[in-house]
C-alpha positions in Angstrom: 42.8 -11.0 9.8 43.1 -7.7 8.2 41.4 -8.2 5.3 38.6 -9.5 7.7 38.5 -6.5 9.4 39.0 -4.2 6.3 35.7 -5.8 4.8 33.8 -5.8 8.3 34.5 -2.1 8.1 33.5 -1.7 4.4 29.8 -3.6 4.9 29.5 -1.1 7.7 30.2 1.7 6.4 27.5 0.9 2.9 25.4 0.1 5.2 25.4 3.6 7.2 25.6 5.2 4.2 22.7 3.8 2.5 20.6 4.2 5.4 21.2 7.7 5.3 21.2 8.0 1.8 17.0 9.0 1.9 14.2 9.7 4.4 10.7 9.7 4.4 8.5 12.1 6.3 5.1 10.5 6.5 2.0 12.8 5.2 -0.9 10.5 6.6 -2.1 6.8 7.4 -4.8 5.3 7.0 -6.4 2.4 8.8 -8.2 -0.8 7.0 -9.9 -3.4 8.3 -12.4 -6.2 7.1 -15.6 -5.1 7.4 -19.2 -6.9 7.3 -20.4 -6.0 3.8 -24.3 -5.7 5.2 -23.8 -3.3 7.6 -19.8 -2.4 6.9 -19.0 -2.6 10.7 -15.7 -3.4 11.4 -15.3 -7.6 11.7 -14.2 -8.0 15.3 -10.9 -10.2 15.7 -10.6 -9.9 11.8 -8.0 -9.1 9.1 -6.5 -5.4 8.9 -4.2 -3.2 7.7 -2.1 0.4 7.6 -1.0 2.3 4.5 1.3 5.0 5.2 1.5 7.7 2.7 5.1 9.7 2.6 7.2 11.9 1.0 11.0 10.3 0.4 13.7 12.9 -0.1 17.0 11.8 -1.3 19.7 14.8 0.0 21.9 13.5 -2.8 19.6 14.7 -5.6 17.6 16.4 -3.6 14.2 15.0 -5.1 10.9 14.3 -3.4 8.9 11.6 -4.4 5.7 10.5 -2.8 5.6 7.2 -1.4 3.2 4.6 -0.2 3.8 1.6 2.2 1.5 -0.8 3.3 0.9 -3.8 5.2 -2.2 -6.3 6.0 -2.2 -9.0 8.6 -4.5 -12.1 9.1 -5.7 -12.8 5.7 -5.9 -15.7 3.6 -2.4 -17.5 3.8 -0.7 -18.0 0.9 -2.6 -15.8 -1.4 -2.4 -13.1 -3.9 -3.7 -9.3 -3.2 -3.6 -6.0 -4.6 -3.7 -2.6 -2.7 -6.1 -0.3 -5.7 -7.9 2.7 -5.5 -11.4 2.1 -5.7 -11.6 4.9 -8.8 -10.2 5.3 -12.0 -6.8 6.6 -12.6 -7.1 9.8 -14.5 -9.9 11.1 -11.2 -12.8 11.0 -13.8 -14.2 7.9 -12.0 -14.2 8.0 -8.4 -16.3 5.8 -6.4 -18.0 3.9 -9.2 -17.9 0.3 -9.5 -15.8 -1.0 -11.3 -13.3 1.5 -11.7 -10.2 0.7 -9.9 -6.2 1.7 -9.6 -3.5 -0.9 -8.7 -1.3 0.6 -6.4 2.2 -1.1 -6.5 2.6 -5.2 -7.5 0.5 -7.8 -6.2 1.8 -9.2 -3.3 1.6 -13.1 -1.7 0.5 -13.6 2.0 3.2 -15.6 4.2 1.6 -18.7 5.6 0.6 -16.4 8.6 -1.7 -14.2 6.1 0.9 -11.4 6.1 2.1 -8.9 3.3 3.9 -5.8 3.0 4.6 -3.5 0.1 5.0 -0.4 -1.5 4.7 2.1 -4.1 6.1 4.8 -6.0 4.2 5.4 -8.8 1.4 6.5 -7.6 0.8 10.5 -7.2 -1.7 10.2 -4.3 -0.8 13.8 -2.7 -4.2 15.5 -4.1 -6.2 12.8 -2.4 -5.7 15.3 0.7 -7.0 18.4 -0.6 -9.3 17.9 -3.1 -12.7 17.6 -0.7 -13.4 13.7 -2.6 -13.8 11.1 -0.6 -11.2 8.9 -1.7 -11.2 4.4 -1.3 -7.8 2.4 -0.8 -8.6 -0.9 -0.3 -6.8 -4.4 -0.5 -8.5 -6.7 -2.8 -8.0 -10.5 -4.3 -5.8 -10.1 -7.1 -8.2 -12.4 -8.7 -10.8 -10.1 -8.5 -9.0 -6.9 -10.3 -7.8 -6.5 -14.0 -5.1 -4.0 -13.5 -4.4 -3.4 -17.2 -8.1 -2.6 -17.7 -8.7 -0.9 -14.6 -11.9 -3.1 -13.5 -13.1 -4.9 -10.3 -14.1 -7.8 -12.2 -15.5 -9.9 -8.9 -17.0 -8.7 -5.9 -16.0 -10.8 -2.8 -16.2 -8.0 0.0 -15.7 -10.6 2.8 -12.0 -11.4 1.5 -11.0 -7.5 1.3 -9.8 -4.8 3.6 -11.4 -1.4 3.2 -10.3 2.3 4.5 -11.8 2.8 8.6 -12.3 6.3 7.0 -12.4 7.7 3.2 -9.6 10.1 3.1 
């Protein structure tokens, strides 16, 4: 019984710890939804979608790191997408098809049509001050070549885009 209670009292105690270990204070979100691609009004009763963009700070090391989590509801069960900027990594594309940066790993729906993921290597802090109207959308993985850095198939009807450009 006391060793029971000795490791009850250890998984407790990581566990506090750990949670307190970091914290993020979120910067800004931004909304996605599907949208009709002819008139890009929001699809009523369709897929959507929240990235939230933060800053983690670890109090042990005292480092801040920017951070992005996302989610996306009702899509296409069981299938591979990829959150990107719709823009070329080094800023000298932005907005022109068929630049585009993966954001974090593909991720696989649940059998719902739900994912959730995040990112840390991705320095997205600019995108709030630098008066460009920035794209974050959720695309088929299929349909992006993330070592290039291309779109390489447009099938707007199966993506999430931003409510607003940031």
């Amino acid at each position: 019984m006391k060793i029971l209670t000795i490791t009850i009292f250890l998984i407790l105690t990581l566990q506090i710890v750990s949670a307190s270990a970091s914290f993020g204070i979120v910067t800004n979100e931004l909304n996605l939804f599907e949208k009709n691609p002819n008139t890009w009004q929001i699809v009523d009763n369709g897929a959507y979608g929240k990235v939230i963009f933060s800053r983690v700070i670890t109090p042990i090391k005292g480092i801040a790191q920017a951070r992005i989590r996302y989610s996306a509801w009702k899509l296409e069960p069981k299938t591979e997408y990829q959150l990107i900027y719709y823009g070329s990594s080094d800023e000298v594309y932005n907005n022109v098809w068929n630049y585009a940066t993966c954001i974090g790993l593909p991720r696989r729906t649940s059998t719902q049509g739900y994912f959730n993921g995040g990112s840390s290597n991705f320095a997205y802090p600019y995108f709030f001050s630098d008066n460009i109207h920035q794209k974050i959308w959720i695309v088929l993985k299929s349909d992006v070549n993330c070592e290039s850095g291309r779109m390489i198939n447009w099938q707007p009807t199966k993506y999430l885009f931003e409510e607003n450009t940031i």
